[in-house]
Structure formats: C-alpha cells, structure tokens
TIRO-2110 file (N, C-alpha, C; in Angstrom, 1 decimal):
// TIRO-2110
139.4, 93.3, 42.8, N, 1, A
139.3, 92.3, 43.9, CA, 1, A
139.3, 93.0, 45.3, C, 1, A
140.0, 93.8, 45.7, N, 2, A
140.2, 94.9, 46.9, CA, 2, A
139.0, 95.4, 46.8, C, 2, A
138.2, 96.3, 45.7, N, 3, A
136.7, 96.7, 46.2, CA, 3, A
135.7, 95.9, 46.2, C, 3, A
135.8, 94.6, 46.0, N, 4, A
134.8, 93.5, 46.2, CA, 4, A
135.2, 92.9, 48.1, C, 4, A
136.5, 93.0, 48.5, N, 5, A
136.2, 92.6, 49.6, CA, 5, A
136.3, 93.7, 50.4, C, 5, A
136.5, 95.2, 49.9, N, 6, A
136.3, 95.6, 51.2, CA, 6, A
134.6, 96.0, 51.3, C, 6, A
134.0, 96.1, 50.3, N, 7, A
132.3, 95.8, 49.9, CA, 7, A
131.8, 95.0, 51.4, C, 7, A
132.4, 93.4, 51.3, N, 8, A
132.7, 93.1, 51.7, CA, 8, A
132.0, 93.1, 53.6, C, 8, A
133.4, 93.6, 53.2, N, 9, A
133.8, 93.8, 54.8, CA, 9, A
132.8, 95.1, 55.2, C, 9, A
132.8, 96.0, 54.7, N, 10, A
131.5, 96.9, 55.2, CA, 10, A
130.1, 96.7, 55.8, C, 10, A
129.6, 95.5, 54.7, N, 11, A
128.2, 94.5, 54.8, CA, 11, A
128.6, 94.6, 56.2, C, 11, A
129.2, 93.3, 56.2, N, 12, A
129.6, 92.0, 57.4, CA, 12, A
129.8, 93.4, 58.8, C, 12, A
130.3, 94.1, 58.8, N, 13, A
130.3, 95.3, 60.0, CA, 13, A
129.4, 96.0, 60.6, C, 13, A
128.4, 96.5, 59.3, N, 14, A
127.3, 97.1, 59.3, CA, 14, A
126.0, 95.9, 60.0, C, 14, A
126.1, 95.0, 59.4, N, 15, A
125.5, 94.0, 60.0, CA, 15, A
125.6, 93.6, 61.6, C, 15, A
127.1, 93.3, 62.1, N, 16, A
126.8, 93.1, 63.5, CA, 16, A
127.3, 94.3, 64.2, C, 16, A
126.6, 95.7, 63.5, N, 17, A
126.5, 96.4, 64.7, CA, 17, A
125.2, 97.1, 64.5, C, 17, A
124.6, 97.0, 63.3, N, 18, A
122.8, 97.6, 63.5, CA, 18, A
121.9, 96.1, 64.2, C, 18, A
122.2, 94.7, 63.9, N, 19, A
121.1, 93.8, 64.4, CA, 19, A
120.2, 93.1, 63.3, C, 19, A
118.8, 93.7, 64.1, N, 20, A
117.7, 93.9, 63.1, CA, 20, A
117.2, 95.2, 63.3, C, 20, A
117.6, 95.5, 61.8, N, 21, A
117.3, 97.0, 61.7, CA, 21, A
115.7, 97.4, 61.6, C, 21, A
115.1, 96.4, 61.0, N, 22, A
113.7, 96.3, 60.8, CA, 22, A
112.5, 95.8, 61.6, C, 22, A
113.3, 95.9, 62.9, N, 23, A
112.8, 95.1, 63.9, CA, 23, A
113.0, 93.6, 64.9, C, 23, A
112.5, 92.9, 65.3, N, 24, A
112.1, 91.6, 65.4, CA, 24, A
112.1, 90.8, 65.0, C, 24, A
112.8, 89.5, 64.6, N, 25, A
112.2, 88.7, 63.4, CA, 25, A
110.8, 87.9, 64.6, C, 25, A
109.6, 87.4, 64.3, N, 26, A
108.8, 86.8, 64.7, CA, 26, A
109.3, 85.7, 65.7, C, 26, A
110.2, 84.9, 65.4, N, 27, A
110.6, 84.0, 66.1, CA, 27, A
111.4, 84.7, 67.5, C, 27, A
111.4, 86.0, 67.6, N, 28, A
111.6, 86.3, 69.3, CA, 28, A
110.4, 86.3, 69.9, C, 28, A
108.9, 86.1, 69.9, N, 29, A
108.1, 86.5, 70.5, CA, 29, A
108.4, 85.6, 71.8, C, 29, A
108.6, 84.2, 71.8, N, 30, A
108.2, 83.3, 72.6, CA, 30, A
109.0, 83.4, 74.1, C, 30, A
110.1, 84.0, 73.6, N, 31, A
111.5, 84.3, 74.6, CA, 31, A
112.0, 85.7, 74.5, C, 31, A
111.4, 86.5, 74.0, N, 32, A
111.7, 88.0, 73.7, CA, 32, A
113.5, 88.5, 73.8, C, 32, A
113.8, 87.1, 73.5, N, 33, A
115.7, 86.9, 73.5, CA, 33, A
116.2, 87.0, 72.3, C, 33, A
117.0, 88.1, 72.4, N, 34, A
117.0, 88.2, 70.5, CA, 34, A
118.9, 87.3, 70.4, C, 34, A
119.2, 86.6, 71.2, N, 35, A
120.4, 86.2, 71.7, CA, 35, A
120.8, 85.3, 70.8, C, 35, A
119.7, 84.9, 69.7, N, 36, A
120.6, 83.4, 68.9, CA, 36, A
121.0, 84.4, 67.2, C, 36, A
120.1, 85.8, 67.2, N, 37, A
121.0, 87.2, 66.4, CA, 37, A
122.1, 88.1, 66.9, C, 37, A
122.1, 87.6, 68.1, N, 38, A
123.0, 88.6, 68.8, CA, 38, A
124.3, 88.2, 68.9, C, 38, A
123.9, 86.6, 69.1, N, 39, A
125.3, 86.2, 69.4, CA, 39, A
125.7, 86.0, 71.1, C, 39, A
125.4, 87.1, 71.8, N, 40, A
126.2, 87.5, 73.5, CA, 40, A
124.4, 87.3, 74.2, C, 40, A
124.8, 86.9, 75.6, N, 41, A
123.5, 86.7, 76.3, CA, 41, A
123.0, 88.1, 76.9, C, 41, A
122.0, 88.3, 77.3, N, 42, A
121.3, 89.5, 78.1, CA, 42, A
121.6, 89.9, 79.0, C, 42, A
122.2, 91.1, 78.6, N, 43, A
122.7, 92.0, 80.5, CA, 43, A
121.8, 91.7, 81.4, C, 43, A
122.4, 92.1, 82.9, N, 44, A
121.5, 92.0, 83.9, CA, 44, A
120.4, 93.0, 83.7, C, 44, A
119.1, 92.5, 83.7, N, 45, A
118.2, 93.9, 83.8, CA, 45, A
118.4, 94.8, 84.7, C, 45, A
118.6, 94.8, 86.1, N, 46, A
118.7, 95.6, 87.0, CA, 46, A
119.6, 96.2, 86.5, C, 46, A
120.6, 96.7, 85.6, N, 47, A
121.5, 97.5, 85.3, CA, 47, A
120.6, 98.2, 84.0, C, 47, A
120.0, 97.6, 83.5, N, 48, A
119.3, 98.8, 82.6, CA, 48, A
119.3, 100.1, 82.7, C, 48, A
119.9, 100.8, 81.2, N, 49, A
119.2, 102.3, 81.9, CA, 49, A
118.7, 103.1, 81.4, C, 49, A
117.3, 101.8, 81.6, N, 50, A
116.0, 102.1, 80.8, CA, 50, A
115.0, 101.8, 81.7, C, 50, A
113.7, 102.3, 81.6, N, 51, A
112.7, 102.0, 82.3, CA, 51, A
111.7, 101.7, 81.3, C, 51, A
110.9, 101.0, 82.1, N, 52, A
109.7, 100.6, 81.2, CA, 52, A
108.5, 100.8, 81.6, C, 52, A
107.2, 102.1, 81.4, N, 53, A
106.3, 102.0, 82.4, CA, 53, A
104.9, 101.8, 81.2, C, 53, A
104.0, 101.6, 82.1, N, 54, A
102.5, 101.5, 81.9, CA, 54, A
101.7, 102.5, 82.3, C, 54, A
100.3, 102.7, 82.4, N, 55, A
99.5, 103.8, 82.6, CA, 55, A
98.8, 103.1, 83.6, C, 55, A
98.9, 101.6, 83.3, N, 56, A
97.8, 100.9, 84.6, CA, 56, A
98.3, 99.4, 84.0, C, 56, A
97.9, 98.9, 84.9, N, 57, A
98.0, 97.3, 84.5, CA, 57, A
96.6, 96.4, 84.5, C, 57, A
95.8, 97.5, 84.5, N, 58, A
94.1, 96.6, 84.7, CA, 58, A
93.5, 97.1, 83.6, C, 58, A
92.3, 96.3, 83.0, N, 59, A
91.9, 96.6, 81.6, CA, 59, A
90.6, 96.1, 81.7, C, 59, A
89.8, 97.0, 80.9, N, 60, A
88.4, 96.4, 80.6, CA, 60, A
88.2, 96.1, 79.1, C, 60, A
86.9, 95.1, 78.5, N, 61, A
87.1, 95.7, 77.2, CA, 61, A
87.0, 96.9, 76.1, C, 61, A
88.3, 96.3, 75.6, N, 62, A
88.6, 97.8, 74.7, CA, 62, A
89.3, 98.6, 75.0, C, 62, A
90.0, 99.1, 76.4, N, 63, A
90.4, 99.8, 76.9, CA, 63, A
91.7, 99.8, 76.0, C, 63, A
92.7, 101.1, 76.2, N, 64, A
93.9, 101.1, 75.6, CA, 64, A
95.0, 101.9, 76.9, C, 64, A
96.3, 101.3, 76.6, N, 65, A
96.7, 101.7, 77.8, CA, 65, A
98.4, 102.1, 77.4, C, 65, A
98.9, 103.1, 78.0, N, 66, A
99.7, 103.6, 77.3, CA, 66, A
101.2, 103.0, 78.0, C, 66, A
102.4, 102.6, 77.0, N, 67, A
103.7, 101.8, 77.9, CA, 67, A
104.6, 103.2, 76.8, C, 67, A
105.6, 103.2, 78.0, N, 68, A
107.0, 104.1, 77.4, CA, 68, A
107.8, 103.5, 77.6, C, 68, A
109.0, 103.5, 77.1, N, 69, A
110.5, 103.0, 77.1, CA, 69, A
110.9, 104.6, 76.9, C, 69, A
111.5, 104.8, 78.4, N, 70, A
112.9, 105.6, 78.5, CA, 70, A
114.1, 105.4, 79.1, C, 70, A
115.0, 106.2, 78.4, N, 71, A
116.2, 106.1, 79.5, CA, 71, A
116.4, 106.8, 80.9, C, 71, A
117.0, 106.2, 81.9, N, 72, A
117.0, 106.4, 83.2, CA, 72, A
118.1, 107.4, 82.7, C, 72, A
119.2, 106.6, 82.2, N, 73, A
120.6, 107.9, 82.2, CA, 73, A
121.1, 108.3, 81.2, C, 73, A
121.2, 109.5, 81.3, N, 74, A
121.0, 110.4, 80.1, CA, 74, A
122.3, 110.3, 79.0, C, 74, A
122.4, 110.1, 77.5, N, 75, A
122.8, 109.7, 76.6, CA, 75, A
122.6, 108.3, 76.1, C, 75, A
122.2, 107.5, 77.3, N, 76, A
121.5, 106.0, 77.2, CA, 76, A
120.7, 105.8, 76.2, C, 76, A
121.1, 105.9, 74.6, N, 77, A
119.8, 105.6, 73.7, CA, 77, A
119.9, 104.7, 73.4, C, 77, A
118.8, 104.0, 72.7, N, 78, A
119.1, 102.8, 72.7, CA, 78, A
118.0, 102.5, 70.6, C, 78, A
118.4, 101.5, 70.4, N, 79, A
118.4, 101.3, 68.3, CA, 79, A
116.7, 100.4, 68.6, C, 79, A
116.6, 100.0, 69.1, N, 80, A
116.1, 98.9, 68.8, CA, 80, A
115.0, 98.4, 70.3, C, 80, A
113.5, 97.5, 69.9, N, 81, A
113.0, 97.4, 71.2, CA, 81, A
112.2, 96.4, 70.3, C, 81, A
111.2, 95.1, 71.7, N, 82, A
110.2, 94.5, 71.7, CA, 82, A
109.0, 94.8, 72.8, C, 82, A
108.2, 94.8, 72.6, N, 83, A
107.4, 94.6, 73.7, CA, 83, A
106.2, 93.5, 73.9, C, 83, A
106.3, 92.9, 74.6, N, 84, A
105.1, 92.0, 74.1, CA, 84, A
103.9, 92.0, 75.4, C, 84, A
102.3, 92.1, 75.1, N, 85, A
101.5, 92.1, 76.4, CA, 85, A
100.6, 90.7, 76.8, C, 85, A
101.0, 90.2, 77.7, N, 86, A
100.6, 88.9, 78.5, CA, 86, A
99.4, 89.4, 79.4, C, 86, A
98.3, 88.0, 79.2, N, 87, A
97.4, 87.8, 80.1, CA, 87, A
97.8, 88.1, 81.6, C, 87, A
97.7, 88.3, 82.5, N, 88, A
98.0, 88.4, 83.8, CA, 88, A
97.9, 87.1, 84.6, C, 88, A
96.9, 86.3, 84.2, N, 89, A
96.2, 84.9, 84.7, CA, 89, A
96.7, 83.8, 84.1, C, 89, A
96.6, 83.9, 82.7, N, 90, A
96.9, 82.8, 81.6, CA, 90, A
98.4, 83.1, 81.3, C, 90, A
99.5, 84.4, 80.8, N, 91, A
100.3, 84.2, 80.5, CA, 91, A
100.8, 84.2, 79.2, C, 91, A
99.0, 84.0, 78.5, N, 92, A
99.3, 84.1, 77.1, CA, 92, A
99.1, 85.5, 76.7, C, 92, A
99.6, 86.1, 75.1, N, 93, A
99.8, 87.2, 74.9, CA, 93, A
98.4, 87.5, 74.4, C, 93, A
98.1, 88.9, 74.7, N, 94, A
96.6, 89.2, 74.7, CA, 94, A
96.6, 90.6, 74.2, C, 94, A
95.2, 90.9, 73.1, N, 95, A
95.4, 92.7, 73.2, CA, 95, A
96.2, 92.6, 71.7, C, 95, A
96.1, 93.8, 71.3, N, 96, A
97.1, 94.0, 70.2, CA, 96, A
97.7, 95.8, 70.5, C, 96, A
98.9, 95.9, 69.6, N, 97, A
99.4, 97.5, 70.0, CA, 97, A
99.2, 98.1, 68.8, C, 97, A
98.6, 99.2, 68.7, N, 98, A
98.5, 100.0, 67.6, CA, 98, A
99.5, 100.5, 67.3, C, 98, A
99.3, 100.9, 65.5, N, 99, A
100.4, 101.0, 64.5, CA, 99, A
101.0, 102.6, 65.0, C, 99, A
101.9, 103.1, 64.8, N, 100, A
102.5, 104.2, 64.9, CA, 100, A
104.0, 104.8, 64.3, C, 100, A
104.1, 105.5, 63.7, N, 101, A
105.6, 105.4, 63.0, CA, 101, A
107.0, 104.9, 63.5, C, 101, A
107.5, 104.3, 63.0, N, 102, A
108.9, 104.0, 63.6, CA, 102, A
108.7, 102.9, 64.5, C, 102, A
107.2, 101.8, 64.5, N, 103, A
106.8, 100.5, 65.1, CA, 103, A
106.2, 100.0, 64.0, C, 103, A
106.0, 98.4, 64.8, N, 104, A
106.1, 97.5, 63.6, CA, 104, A
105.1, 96.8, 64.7, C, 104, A
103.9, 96.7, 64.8, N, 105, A
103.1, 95.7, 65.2, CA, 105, A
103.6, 94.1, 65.1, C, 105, A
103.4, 93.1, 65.7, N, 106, A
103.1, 91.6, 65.6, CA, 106, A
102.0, 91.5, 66.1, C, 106, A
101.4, 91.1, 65.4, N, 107, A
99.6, 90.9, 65.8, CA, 107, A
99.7, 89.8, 66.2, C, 107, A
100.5, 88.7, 65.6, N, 108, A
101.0, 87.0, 66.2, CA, 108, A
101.1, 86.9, 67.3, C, 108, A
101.6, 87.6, 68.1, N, 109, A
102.1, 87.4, 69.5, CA, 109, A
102.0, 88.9, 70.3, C, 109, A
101.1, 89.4, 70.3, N, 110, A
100.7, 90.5, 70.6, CA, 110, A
101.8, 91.8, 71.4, C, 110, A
102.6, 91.9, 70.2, N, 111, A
103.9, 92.6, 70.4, CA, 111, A
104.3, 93.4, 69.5, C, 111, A
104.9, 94.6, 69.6, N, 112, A
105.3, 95.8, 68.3, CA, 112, A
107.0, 95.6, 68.8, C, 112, A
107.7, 96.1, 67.4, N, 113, A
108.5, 95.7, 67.8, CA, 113, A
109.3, 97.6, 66.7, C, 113, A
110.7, 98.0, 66.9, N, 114, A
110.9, 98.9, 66.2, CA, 114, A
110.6, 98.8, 65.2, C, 114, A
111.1, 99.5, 63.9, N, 115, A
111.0, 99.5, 62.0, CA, 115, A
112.0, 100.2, 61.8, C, 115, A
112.7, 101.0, 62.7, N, 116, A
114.3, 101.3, 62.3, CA, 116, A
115.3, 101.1, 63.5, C, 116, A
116.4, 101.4, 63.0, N, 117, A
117.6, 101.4, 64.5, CA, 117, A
117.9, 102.6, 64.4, C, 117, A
117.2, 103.8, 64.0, N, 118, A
117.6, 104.9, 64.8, CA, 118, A
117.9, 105.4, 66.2, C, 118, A
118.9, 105.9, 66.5, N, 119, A
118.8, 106.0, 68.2, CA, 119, A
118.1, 106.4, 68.8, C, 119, A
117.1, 106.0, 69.9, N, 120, A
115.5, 106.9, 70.6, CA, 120, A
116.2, 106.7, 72.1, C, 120, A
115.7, 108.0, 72.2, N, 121, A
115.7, 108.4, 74.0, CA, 121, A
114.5, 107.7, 74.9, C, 121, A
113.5, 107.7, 73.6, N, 122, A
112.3, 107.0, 74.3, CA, 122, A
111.3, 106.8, 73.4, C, 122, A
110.6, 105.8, 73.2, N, 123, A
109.0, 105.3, 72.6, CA, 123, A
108.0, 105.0, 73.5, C, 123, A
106.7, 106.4, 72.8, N, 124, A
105.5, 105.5, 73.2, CA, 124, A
104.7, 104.8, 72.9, C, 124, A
104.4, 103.8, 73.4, N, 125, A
103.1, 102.8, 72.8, CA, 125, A
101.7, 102.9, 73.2, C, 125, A
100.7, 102.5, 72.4, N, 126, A
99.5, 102.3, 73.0, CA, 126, A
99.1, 101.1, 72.6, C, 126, A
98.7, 100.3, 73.5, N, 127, A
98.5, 98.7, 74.0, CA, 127, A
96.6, 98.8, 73.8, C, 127, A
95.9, 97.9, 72.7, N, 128, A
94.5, 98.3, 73.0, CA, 128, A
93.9, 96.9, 73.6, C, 128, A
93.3, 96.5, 74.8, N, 129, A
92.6, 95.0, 75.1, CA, 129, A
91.7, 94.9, 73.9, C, 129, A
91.5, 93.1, 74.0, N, 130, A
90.8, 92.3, 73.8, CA, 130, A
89.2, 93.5, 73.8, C, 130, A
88.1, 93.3, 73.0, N, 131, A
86.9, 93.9, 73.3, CA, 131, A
86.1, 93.1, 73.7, C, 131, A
86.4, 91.8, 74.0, N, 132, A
85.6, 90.8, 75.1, CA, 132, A
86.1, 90.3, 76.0, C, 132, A
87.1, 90.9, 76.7, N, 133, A
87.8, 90.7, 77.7, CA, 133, A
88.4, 91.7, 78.8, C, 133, A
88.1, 91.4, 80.1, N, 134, A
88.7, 92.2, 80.7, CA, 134, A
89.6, 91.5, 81.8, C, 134, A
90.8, 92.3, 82.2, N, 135, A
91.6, 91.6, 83.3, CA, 135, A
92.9, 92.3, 83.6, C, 135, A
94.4, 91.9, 84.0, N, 136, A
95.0, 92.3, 84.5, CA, 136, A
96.6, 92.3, 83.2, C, 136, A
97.1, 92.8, 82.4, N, 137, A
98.1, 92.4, 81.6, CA, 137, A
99.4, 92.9, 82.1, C, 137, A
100.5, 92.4, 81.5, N, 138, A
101.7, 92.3, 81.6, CA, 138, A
102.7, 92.5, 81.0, C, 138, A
103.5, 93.5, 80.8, N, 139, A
104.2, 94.1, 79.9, CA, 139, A
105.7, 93.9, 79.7, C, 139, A
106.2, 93.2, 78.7, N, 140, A
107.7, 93.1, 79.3, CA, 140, A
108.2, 93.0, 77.4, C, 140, A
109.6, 93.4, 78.1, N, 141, A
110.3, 94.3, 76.9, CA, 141, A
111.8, 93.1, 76.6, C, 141, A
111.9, 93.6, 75.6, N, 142, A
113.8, 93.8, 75.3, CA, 142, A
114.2, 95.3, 74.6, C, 142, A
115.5, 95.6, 75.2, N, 143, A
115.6, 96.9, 74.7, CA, 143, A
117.1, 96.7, 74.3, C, 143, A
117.1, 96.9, 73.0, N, 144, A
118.6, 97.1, 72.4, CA, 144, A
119.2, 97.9, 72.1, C, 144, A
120.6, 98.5, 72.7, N, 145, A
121.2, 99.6, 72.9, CA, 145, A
121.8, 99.7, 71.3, C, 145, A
122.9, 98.3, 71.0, N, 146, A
123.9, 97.7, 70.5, CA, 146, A
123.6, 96.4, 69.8, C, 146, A
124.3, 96.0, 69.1, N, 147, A
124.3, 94.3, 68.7, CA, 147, A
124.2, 93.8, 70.0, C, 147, A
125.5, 93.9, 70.2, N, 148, A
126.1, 93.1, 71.6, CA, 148, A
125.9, 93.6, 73.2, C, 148, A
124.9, 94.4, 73.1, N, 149, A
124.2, 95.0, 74.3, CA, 149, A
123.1, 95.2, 74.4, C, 149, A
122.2, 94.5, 75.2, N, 150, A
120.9, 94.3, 75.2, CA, 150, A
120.4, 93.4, 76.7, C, 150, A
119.1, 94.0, 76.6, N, 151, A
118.2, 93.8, 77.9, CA, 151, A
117.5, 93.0, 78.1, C, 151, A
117.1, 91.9, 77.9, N, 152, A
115.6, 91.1, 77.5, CA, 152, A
115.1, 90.9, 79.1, C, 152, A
113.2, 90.9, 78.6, N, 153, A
112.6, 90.8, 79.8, CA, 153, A
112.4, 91.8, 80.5, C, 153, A
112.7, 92.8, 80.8, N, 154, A
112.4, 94.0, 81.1, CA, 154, A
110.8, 93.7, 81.7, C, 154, A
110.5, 93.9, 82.7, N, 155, A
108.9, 93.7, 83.5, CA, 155, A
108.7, 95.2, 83.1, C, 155, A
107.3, 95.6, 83.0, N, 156, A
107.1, 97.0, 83.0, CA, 156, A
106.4, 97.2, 84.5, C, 156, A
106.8, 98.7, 85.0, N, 157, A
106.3, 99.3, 86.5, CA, 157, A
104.8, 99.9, 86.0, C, 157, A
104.0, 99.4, 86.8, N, 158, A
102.5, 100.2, 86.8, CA, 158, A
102.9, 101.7, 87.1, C, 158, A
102.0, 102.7, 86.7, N, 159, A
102.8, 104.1, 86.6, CA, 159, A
103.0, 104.6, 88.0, C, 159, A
101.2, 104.1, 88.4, N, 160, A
100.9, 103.9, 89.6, CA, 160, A
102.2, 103.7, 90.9, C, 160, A
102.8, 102.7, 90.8, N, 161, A
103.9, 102.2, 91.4, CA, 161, A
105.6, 103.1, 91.1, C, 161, A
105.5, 103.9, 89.7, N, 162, A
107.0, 103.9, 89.5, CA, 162, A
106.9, 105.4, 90.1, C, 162, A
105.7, 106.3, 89.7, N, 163, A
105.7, 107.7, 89.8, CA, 163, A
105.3, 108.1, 92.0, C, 163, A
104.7, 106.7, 92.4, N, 164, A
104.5, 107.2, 93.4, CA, 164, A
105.5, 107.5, 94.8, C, 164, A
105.5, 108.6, 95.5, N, 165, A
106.8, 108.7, 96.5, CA, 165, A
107.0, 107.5, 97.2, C, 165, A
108.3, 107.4, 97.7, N, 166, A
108.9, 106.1, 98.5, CA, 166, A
107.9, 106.8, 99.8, C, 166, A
107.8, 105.4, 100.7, N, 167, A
107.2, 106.0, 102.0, CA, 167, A
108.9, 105.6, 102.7, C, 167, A
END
C-alpha cells in the first residue's frame, strides 16, 4: 500500500512541475494562455527574461523568416514555449513553421510549440509565408520557465528594432 501511494505521489509531482511535456495542447492557440494547465495567471511580460526576435516582420510569397527565444539573463532557461504567427492586417494566424527537432508544428493555428521540457537557453524557428500571400506578420510567444512560471503573449522585436543602437 505505501508503494502504491508513494507511486502515487511521484506522478502527481512530476506532473505539476514538467506541465506539458509534449508541448501545447491545441486548445492554447486562441489565447496562447496555458493558465487553465497551469493553474497561476501570467507574469508580467516586461519582467521576462526572455526575448523574442524576428529577422523581419515583412514577407513576400514564400518567404521564410527566422524568430529566436532567448534568455536576456543568464541561467534563465526556460522547459517549454508557443509561438504563434498572425496576419498583420487580419489578425488571423497565417504561414506555417517548419518541423525541427525538439518542435512540434500546429499547422491549425499556425504555431510550433516545444516536444520536450528539456531546459533551453534558446530556440530557433523558421516561420515560412503563405505562397500566395504577401504582407506584414506578427509573432507572439508564451514561454515556460516552470509549471507555475510563465509568460504569455510575448510580442516579438523586428531584429531590425532590437539589434539597432539607441539614438
């Protein structure tokens, strides 16, 4: 009986401190809030200390455009991420992100999401447009440190904008 509940008890531990280990379930695309698995609401993003960038935020058809998730401060890793890419104009999710190890595409909602909770310093993605479309998209994230620590919404910085000197 003792090794049935501390069995148990290990599950139920292991469980709210990896999340979703395999990612995303689909039903975060709409709100990219993973808060009704988490339990606790989303830190302030401005405390993040993570960045989010892009290669550009303009797109022709076909084009592919590259987004990173890193950490600003160093040991800041973090298990787990969403990303999803929005029309500029419409709002709707547009484009799909190609496959890459240790991501998990949603072609549904035009979002990859992790495939493990290993701890990463950083992921990169490649975002490919629409090939009959061209326009302006929009990149925005959740990034999960912890169960009960997490970012949602995350805007991503044109690279243009994050890399260039302050005047």
């Amino acid at each position: 009986m003792l090794t049935k509940i501390t069995f148990f008890l290990f599950v139920v531990i292991i469980d709210r401190c990896l999340g979703y280990p395999g990612g995303a379930p689909l039903g975060s695309c709409e709100s990219l809030s993973p808060e009704a698995g988490h339990g606790v609401p989303s830190q302030n993003v401005a405390d993040a200390p993570f960045s989010v960038v892009a290669t550009t935020n303009k797109y022709n058809n076909g084009d592919k455009i590259g987004v990173e998730i890193f950490q600003r401060e160093k040991g800041a890793n973090f298990r787990g991420f969403l990303v999803q890419a929005l029309d500029a104009s419409t709002h709707s999710p547009v484009g799909a992100f190609l496959p890459a190890q240790g991501m998990k595409p949603m072609s549904e909602c035009s979002s990859v999401t992790h495939s493990d909770s290993r701890p990463k310093k950083a992921v990169n993605l490649v975002w490919q447009a629409p090939s009959n479309h061209a326009g302006q998209v929009i990149f925005r994230a959740t990034i999960v440190q912890r169960k009960q620590l997490y970012y949602a919404n995350i805007l991503a910085f044109d690279a243009e904008q994050f890399y260039s000197p302050e005047e």
